[in-house]
N, C-alpha and C positions, 0 to 999 in steps of 0.2 A: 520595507519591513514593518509591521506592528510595531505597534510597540507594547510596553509592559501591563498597563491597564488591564485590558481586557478579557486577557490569557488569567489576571492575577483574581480578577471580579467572580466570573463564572465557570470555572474551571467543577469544580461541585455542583453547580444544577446540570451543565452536560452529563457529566463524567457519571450521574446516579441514572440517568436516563438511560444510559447506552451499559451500564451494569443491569439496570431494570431489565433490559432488552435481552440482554445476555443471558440470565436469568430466564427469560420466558423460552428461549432457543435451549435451554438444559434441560426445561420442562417438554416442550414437545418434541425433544430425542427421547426422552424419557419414556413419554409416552409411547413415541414410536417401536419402542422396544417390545413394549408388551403389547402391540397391536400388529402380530400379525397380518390379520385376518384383513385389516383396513390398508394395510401396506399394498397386500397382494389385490385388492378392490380398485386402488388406485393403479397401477400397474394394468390393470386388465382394461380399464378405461381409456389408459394413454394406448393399448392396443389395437382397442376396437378403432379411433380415432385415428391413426394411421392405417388401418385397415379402408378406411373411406376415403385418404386424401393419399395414398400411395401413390397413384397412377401419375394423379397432378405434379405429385414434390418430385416423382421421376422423369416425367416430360420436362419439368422444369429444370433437372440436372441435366439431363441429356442436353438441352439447349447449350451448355456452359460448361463443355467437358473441360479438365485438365488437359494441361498444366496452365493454371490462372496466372493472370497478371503479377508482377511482384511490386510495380509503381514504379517511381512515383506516382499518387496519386494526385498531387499537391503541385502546381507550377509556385513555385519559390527560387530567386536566387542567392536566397540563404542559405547556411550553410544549416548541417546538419544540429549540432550547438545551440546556435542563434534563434534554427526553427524549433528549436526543443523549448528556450527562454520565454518568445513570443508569444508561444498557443497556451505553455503553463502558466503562464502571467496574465495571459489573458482569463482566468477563471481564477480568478481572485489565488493564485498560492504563489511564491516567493521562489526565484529562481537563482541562487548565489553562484557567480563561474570566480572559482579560486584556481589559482595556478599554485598548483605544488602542493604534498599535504600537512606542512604547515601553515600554510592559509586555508587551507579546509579548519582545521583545528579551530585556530585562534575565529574564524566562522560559526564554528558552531558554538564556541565559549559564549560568542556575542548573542547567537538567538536563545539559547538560554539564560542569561544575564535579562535582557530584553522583557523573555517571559515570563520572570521570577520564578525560574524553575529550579528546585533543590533538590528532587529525585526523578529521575529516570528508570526506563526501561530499554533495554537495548539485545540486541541479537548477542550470539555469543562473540568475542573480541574474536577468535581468526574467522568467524565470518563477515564480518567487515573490514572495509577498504583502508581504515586508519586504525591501525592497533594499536596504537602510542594513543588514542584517541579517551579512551576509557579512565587509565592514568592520569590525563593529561585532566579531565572531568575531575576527578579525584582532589586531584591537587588543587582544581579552586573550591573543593569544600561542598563539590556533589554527591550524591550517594546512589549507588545504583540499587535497583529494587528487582528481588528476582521475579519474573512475571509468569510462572509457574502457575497454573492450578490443577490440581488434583481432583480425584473424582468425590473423594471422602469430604471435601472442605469446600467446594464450588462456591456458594454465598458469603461465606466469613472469607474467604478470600477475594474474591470481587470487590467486596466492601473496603479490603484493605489495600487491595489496589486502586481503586477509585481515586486517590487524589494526587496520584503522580500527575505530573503534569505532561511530562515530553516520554514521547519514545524516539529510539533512533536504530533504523535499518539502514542496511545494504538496500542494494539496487541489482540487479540480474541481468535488464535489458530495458531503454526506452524506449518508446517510438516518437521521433521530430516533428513528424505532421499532427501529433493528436495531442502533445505535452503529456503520452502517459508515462509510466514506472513500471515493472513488471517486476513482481515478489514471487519468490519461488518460497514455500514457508514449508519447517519439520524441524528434525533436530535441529537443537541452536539458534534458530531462524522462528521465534517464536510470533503465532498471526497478533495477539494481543498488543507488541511493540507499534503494532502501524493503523490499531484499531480502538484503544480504551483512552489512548491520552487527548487529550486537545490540542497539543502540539506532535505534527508529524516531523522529524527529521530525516531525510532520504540521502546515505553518500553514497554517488552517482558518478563513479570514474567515467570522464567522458568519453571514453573509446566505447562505452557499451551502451551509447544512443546511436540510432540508427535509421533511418529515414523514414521504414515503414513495417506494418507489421509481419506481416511472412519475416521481410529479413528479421524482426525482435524474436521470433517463433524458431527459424534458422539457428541463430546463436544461441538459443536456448537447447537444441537437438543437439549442436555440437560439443555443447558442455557437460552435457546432462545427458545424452543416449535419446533415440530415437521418442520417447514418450517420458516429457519431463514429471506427468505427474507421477512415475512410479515413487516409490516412497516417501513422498512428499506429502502433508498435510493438504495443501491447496495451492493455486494458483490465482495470485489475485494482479488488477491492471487497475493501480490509481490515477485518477486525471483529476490532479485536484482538491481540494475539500471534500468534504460530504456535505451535498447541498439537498433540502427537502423542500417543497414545495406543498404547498396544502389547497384546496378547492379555488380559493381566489390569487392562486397562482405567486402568492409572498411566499417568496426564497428566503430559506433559512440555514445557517452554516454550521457544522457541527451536530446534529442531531443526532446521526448514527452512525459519526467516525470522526476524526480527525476538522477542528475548526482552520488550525493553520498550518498549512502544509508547506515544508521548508526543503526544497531538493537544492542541496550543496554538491553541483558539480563540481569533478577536483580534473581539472584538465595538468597535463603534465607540466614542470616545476620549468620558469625560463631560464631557458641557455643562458649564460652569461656576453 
């Protein structure tokens, strides 16, 4: 686990970059709004361009008809858990296994203590795993921060969200072989909780990692009806930090999401 330093240090030169950022993506939907004419130009280009490579990407499908493999892909005699711990750990994020969800809790009190984190952001309380969870924040003297923005207020609200430090999500579905998370984001489930803070928090019941992806895709059908994106903002698949790279290939963490990323699996509470 980190520790408190560095979450405490640069928490504001990230945190104004990836508002900066945000900022320029309000700006070119903006744009996009009033641009027509440029929408439909683009559109007609990705046309012509499957127009010329049709034949191939078809030949190419026909080669590989369904129903594809579902894996594993991965020869591990790990378990599913273990191999979830291994490959996230392996990319620099923090993989906590709590049994029960009072040691999820008193987990996550600790990576926020750690962080010198005083305000959060977080999904709505019945959409996560620990509802006592929020309260329980409260009571050591946390403050949750709504992470709301509005269309009338985008910059003065960015700015004001800017120096939370942690967010903390649910979990939907992982995959064991690749260390990812899969966020289903809309009401309640806001995308900002797992994208503007430097600390990510992820509670990740362990019954809902899963070997590989189809099956992640799977339980997501099953819970959510055949097309999970229907009214849902987006779907996103964390592995990890946000790591950038620039020309001479120096990896850099946090740039344009989340510096530490904390998946607090809560595996069920032991038997006596």
């Amino acid at each position: 686990m980190t520790g408190g330093s560095s979450a405490n240090n640069e928490p504001n030169r990230h945190g104004a970059r990836k508002v900066k950022r945000l900022l320029e993506f309000d700006i070119l939907a903006a744009q996009k709004s009033t641009m027509p004419d440029s929408r439909q130009r683009i559109l007609s280009r990705i046309r012509d361009s499957l127009g010329t490579t049709r034949a191939s990407l078809e030949a190419q499908a026909a080669a590989y008809p369904p129903p594809h493999g579902y894996g594993p892909f991965i020869t591990t005699e790990l378990d599913p858990v273990e191999q979830f711990r291994a490959e996230l750990s392996a990319l620099h994020a923090h993989v906590h296994l709590c049994d029960g969800p009072d040691a999820a809790i008193a987990q996550v009190l600790e990576i926020m203590q750690l962080s010198g984190a005083r305000e959060f952001m977080a999904w709505q309380t019945d959409e996560l795993p620990l509802p006592a969870l929020p309260q329980r924040l409260a009571d050591a003297g946390m403050r949750a921060v709504d992470p709301q923005v509005r269309a009338n207020d985008r910059r003065a609200r960015y700015a004001e969200l800017e120096p939370v430090t942690a967010g903390i999500t649910g979990v939907h579905a992982a995959v064991a072989e690749s260390g990812s998370m899969i966020l289903l984001h809309g009401a309640g489930r806001p995308r900002l909780a797992s994208l503007l803070p430097p600390v990510h928090i992820a509670l990740l019941p362990a019954e809902r990692i899963v070997r590989t992806l189809p099956e992640a895709f799977d339980r997501l059908r099953a819970e959510h009806g055949r097309d999970p994106f229907r009214d849902r903002s987006n779907l996103v698949v964390i592995t990890g930090p946000s790591r950038t790279a620039d020309i001479e290939l120096s990896l850099t963490l946090g740039v344009h999401g989340p510096r530490d990323v904390h998946a607090v699996v809560i595996r069920p509470s032991a038997q006596p």
